[in-house]
N, C-alpha and C positions, 0 to 999 in steps of 0.2 A: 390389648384391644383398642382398636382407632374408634373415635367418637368426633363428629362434627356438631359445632356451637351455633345457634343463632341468638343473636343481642338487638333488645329494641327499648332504645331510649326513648321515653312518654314523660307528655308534663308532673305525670303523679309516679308510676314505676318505670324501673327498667325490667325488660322481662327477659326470661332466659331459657333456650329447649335447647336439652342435650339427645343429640341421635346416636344408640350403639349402632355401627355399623353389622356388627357380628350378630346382634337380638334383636334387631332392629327397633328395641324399645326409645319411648322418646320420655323424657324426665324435663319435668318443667321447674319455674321457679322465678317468685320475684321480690325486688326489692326496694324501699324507694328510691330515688332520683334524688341527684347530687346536682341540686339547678347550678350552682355555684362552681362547681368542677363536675361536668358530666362521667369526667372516663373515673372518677372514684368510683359510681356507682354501678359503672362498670365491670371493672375490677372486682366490686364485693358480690356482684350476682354472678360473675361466671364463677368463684371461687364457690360460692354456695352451690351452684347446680352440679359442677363438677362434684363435690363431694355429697350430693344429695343421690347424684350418677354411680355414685361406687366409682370414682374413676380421679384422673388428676389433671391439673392444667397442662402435663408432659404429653399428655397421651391425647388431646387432642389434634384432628388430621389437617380440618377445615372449621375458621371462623368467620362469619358471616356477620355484619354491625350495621346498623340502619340508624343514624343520628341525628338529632334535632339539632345542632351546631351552627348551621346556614341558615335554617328556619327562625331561631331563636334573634340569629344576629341579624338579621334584616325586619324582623318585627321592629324589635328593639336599638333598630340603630346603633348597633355598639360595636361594629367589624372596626377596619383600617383607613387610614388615613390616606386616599386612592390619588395618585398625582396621573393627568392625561392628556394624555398628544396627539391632537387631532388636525386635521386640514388646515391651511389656513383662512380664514372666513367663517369658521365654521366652530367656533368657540362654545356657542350658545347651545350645542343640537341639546345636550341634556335638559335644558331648560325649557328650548321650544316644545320638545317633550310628541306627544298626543294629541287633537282635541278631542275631548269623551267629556260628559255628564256625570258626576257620581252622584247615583240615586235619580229621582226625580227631573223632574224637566228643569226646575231650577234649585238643580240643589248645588251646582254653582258658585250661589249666593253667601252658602256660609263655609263653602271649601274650606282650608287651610293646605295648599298646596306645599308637602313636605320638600327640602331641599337636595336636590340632587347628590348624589352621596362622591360624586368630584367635582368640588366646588370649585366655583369660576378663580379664586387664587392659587387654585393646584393646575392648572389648566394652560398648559402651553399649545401656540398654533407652530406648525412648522411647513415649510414649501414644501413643493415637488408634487405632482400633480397624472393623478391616469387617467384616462377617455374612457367613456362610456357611449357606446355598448360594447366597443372592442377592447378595452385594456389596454391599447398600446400606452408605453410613457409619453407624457406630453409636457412634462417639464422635471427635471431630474432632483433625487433628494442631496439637500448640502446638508453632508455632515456636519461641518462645522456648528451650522448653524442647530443642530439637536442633539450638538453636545454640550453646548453650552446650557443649550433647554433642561436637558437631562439632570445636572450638573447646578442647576438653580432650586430643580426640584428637589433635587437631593439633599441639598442644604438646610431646604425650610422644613423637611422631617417628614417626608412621605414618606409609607410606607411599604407601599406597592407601584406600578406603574401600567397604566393601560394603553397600549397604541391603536386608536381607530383612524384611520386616512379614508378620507373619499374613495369607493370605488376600487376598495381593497379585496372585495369578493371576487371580483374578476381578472386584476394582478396582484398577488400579494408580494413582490418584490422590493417596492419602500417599506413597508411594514416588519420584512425581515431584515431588512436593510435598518432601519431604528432600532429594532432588537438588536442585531449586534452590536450595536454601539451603545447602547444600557449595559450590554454585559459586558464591554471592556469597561465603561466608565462605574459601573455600580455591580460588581459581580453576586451581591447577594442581596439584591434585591429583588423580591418577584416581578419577574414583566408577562404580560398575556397581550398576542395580538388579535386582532378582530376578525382576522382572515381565518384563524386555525378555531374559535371558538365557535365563530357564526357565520360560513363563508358564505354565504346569502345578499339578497338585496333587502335595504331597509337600513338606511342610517343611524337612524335613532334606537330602533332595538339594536341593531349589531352594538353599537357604542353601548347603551345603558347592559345589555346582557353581558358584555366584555370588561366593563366597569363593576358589577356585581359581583365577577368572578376574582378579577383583583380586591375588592371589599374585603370577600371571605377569606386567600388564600392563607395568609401570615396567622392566623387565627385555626383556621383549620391544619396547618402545618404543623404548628403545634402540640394539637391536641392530638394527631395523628401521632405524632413522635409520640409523644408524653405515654397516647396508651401503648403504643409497639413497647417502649421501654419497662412499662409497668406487666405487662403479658408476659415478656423476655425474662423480666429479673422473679415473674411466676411459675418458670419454667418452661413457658410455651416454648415450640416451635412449630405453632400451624403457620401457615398460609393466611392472611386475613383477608376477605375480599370486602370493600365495603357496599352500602346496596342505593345503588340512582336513581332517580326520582321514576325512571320510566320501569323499576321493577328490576332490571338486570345490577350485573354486580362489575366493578371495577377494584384493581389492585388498590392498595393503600399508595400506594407512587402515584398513580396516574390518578385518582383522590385528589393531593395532593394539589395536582395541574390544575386541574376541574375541578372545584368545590361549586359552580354555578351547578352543575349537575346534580346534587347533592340537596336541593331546596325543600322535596316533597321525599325526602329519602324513608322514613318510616312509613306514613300512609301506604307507599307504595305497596310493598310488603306483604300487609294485610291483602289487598288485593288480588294479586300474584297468589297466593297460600289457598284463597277462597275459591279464585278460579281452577285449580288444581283439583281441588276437594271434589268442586261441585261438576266436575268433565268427567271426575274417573265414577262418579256416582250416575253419570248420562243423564245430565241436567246440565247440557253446556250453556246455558243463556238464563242469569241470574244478576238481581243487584244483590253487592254489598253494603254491609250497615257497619261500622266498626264504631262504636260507643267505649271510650275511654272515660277518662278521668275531667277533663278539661273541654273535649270538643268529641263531634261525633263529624266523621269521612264516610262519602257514600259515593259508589263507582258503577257502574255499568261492566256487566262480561255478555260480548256475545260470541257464537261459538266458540267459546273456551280461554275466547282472548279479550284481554281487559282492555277498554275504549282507552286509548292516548290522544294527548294533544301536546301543540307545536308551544303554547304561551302558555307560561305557567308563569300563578299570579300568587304572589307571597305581600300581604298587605296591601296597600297603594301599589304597588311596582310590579307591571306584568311583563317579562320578558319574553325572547326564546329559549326557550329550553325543553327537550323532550320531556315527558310526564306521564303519569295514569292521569287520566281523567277523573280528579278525584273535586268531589263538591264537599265544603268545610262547613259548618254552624255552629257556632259556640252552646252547643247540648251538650254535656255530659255529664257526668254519676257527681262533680264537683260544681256543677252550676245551681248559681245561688240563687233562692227566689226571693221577690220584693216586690211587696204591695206600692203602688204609684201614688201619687197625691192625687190623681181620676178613682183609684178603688181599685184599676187594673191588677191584673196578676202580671210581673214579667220574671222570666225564667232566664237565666243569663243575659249575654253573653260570659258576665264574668263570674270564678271561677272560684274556689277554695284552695285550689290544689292539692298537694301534697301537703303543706306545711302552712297554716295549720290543718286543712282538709276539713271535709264534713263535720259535721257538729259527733256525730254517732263516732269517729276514730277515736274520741280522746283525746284530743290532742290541743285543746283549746280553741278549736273553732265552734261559734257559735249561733252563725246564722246559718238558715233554714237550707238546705241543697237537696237535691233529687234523688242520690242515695238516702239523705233523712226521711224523705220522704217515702221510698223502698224500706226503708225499717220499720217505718210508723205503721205501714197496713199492714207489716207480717209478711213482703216480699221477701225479702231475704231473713230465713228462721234462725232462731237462736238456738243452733248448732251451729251455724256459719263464723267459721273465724276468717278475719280479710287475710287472703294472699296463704291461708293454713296456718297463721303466726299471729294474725291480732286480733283480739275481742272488741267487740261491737257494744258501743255504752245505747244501749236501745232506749233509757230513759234520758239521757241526754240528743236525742234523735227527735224524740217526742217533744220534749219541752222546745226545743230549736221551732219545730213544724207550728206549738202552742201559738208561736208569736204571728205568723198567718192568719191561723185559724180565729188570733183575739179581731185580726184589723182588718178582717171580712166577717167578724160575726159568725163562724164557720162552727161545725166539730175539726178537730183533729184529722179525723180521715177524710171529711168533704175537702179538709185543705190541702192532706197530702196527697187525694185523686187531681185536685184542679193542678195542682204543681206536675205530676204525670201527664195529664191531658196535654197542658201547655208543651210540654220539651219533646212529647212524641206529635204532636202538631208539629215543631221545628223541626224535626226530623223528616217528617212523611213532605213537607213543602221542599226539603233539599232533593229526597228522593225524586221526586216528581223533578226537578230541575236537568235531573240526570236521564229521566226517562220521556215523560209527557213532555216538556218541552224542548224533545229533540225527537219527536215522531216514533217514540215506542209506547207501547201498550205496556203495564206492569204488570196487567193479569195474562203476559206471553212470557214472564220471566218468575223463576224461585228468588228465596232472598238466602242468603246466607249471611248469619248475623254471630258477630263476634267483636271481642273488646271485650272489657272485665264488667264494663255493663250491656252492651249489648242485646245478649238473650235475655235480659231482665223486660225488654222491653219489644221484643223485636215480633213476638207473636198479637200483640195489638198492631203493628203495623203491619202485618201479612195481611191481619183481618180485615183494615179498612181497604188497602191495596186490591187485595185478591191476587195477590201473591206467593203461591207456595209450589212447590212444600219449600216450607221454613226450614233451611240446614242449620243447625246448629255444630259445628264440627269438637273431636275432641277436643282441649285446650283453647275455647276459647280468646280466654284471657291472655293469650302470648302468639296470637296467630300471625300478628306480625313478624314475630321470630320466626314461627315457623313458617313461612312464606320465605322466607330470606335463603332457606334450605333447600327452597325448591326453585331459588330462581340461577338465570343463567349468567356468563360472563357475557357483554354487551356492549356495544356501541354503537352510534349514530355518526354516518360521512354524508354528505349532505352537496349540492351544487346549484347554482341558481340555474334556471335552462332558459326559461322566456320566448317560448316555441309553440306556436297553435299546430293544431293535428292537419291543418291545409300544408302546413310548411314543411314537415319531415314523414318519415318514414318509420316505421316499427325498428329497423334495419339503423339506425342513428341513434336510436334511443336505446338500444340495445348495446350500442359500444359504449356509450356515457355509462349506460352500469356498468359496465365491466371494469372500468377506468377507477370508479368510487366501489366498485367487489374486491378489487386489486389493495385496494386502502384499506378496505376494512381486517383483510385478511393477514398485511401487514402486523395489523395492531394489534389481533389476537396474537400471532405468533410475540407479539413484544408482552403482550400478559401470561405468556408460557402456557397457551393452548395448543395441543399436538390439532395436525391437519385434518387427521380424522373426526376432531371434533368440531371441526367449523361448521358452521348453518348462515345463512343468507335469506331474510326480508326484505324484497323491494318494494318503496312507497313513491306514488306521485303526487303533489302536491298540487289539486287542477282546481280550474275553476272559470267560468265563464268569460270570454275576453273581452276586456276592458273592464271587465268588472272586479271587486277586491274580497269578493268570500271565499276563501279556498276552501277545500276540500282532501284528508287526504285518501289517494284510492290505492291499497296492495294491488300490485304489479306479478303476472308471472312472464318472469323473463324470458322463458322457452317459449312464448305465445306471440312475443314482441316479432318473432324472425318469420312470422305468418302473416299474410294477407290483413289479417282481420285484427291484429294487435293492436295497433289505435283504435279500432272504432270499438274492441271491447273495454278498450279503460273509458272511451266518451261514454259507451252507455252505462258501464257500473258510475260512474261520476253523476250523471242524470239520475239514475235511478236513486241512488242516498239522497242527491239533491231534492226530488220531488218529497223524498221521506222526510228530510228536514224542515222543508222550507213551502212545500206547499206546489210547488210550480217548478219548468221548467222551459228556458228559452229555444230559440229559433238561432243560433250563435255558436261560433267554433269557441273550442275549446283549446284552453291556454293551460299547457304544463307549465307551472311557476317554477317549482322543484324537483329537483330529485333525489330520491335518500335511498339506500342503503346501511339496514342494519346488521354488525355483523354478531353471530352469537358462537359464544363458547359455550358448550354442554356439560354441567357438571353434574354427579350424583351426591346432592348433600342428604335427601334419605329417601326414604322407600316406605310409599305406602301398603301397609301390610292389611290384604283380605283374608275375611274370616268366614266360618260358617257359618248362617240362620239356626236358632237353636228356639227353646220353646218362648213363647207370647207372655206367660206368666214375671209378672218383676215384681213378685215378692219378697223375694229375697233380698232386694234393693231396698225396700220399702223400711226407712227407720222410725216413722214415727206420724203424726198427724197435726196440726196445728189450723186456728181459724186466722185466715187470711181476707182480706178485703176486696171484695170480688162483685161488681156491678151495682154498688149502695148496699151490699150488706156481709158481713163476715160469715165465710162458710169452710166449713171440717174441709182441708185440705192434706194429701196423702204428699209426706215429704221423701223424698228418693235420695240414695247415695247414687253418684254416677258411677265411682269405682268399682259395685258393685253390680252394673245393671250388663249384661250379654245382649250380643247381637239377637237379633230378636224378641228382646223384649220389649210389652206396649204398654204403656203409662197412659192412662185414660186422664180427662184435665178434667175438675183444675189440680194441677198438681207444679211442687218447686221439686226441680231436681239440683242439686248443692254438688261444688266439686271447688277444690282450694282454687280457683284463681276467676269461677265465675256463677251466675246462679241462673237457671234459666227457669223461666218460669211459663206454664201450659194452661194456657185459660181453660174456663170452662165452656163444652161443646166442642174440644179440640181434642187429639191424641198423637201422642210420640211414640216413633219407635226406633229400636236400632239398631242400625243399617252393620252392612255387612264390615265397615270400615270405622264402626263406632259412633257414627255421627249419630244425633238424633234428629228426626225427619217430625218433622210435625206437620197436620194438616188439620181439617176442620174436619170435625168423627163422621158426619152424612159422607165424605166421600174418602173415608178410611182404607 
């Protein structure tokens, strides 16, 4: 029997769904996080779900890994030692950097502007020179002289090597030209040039996003080997594909090249899984809410497809790099609360994590967090074992939450509502970032809520939004994994154009794709995608001329070779424009880029429909408990998920428990469930 894997490394679990191809059953499972060496923790969840599967690591077909790797090491400053060769004159770009405010009008004032991560003693200039706007050479490159460069760097113990040259978007022949002379002078060194990562215009991102991708590579080479060896000497022999920040999936080799791609590699995931759920349930236009352990991601889907963007921002340092559109806040089930020297309550941003985790794990953690606080009101009942393997010290929950409630004068439960208030208040103002402050209405979109806390909290935020139905999908707690199963093989080719719609023709812009479809279709065939499974995204990157907001607008190609194929990308570009921004100018429109994404089609599982069966869940129904619900504890009906059928309707307030999540159904609400398992919740007046 073939079974395909999804792995999703999180600051607190790694989680893990195995798909029978043949029963199309899917088997979840998780384990903690091995911050220290991630792919241990790898290793010991695929080895448990395979054998939770009735199956073995031989017998899987396709693996699928979403890894915090790149994300961790650029928080944390702790990648490689980046040596870079850039123009001559042009020493500084990393440093000149931006200019942007962080925070406030002057918050400026107490910056601490972190150090570019190829410091100015790694940093060699070298000649040879191209013209802009044509690319012709205008002064040629002396090897000599950047082997020596090379050869200095070498010395003083860099690790990797970046080559960004002036104006290497528009010829990149010095650039390959330096590469090969790194790989006669240093053959095993990694080099990335700036043309092949970001052939774009923009110095400083080309350089800083070409630099980050040398940061990560030695580091990610590694641990890529380490787990391929550790799968191999498991028995494996799947496929591994790992998963890119923008949702799609690349080989572990071409990983490897790219780790910049890799920055928002788990969030994505989530995303992609959510969008999937909620199209084939014909709710294509919903946010997501994914509530982990450490942080809570929230994304926008409309028609089916999940909002991406070009600058994808991992701490201080926002480059290019394809992405979901995912907005971050330091909410989750591990954020610790702390009374202020004002009396204030603040709720993260930081964290318990894994180790030692919540006060309620056991595990020596003692201050107060938002899971304690879910224990304290009887959100999550004592039948719930975390993850189906650990008991919940619910008196150590309470006493954690005590120390609140003594430094505001409180009870216990007004402390541990105001600590919920507080982190779904931080949740609903990220929401709102993703939606309200990009010209959507939330009460025109569903939420679909997952993460292992997630549905704990996601139907108070339906309620303030007026956003529903609230999907809850099966599996919660690993929908990242499962997202990872349903996404495809992926890539972005990309070119700068710098052409208003007065200057060319539909007929021009139509061979440019073709030139960057050519490329793309390439690289599938180098990821061993047969032809038949290629797919093709055209995007244009537009935006008013002279002016620097872009925009990107999908392109159909077949429309370009029409009369009217410019003026319908100006006016879908106008029309999101007025959605965003309020307004709309009197001015041609300037194509800045153009992208092609190319997709491989793969089937890692299949969502299986079921019939509608009877309204009654009693039979699900294990038990009753008083929960803390609007200032006072009320008889709550507690549900097994395993055991509830399509069809059946849970009236709130009610908790329904399942090993890796707990969702919870206010009161005035009611769940039911759908034909594909999910639970659908809405408010009971329009049941």
């Amino acid at each position: 029997m073939a079974h395909n894997l999804g792995v999703d490394v999180g600051g607190t679990f790694t989680d893990v769904i195995v798909f029978d191809e043949d029963t199309h059953e899917l088997t979840i499972d998780k384990v903690l996080s091995t911050p220290a060496n991630p792919s241990e923790g790898v290793i010991d969840g695929v080895g448990e779900a395979v054998e939770k599967a009735d199956t073995t690591v031989g017998d899987l077909n396709l693996l699928f890994h979403g890894t915090t790797v790149v994300t961790n090491m650029l928080l944390e400053e702790t990648g490689s030692r980046v040596g870079l060769l850039t123009s001559e004159g042009h020493e500084d770009v990393l440093h000149l950097a931006r200019a942007w405010t962080p925070g406030p009008l002057y918050g400026w004032m107490d910056m601490e502007k972190p150090a570019p991560l190829a410091d100015l003693v790694d940093t060699r200039s070298v000649g040879g020179r191209i013209a802009s706007p044509d690319g012709t050479e205008q002064e040629p490159i002396d090897e000599a002289e950047v082997r020596d460069a090379v050869r200095e760097l070498a010395d003083s113990g860099v690790e990797s090597l970046t080559v960004a040259l002036l104006n290497s978007y528009l010829n990149p022949t010095h650039e390959r030209q330096v590469r090969d002379v790194i790989r006669e002078e240093c053959p095993d060194l990694p080099v990335s040039i700036s043309a092949e990562i970001v052939p774009e215009y923009g110095e400083y991102e080309r350089t800083l996003t070409t630099v980050i991708n040398d940061y990560a590579r030695p580091q990610v080479i590694d641990y890529l080997d380490d787990l391929d060896d550790s799968l191999e000497d498991a028995g494996s022999t799947a496929t591994m594909n790992v998963v890119r920040s923008d949702g799609g999936l690349m080989s572990s080799e071409a990983a490897k090249h790219r780790p910049v791609e890799l920055a928002l590699s788990g969030p994505s995931g989530g995303v992609v899984g959510a969008a999937t759920i909620a199209e084939k349930k014909g709710v294509p236009d919903v946010l997501t809410l994914d509530m982990g352990g450490t942080s809570t991601d929230v994304s926008l889907v409309e028609d089916g497809s999940p909002e991406t963007t070009r600058q994808t921002k991992v701490g201080y340092r926002e480059f290019k790099s394809r992405a979901v559109d995912v907005n971050t806040v330091g909410a989750g089930g591990g954020s610790i609360a702390r009374v202020q020297l004002s009396g204030s309550l603040q709720v993260g941003p930081e964290s318990a994590g894994a180790d030692p985790g919540p006060a309620c794990y056991g595990q020596g953690g003692e201050e107060p967090t938002v899971t304690d606080a879910n224990v304290a009101l009887g959100r999550i009942p004592s039948n719930v074992r975390l993850g189906g393997k650990m008991d919940l010290d619910r008196d150590a929950a309470r006493e954690a939450v005590q120390t609140v409630a003594d430094e505001r004068d409180s009870t216990v439960e007004e402390a541990a509502q105001a600590i919920l208030d507080i982190v779904n208040e931080n949740m609903y103002g990220a929401l709102r970032v993703v939606s309200v402050e990009r010209g959507y209405d939330p009460r025109d979109f569903g939420l679909v809520a997952f993460g292992g806390a997630g549905p704990m909290h996601a139907n108070a935020l339906a309620d303030v939004m007026d956003a529903y139905p609230l999907i809850v999908p099966p599996g919660p707690g690993v929908m990242s994994a499962f997202g990872f199963l349903t996404s495809d093989v992926q890539n972005e080719f990309s070119e700068t154009y710098l052409k208003t719609d007065l200057d060319v023709d539909g007929e021009e812009v139509y061979d440019a794709y073709r030139e960057l479809k050519d490329e793309a279709a390439d690289w599938l065939a180098s990821e061993g995608v047969a032809d038949e499974d290629h797919a093709f995204e055209y995007y244009a990157d537009c935006r008013y001329y002279r002016q620097d907001v872009q925009m990107s607008i999908p392109i159909d190609a077949t429309n370009l070779r029409t009369d009217d194929g410019i003026a319908e990308i100006k006016d879908d570009f106008e029309a999101r424009h007025d959605q965003r921004f309020g307004f709309s100018l009197e001015a041609p429109l300037e194509i800045a880029n153009l992208r092609v994404i190319g997709k491989g089609t793969l089937q890692g599982v299949t969502l299986e429909e079921s019939e509608l069966g009877d309204e009654d869940a009693s039979e699900a129904r294990v038990g009753t408990q008083d929960v803390f619900f609007d200032d006072e504890y009320r008889e709550t009906a507690i549900y097994d998920r395993e055991r509830l059928r399509p069809g059946n309707v849970i009236d709130g307030p009610a908790i329904v428990t399942d090993d890796d999540s707990t969702v919870v159904v206010q009161p005035d609400h009611a769940a039911t469930v759908d034909r594909y398992a999910n639970l659908e919740i809405n408010r009971s007046d329009s049941k």
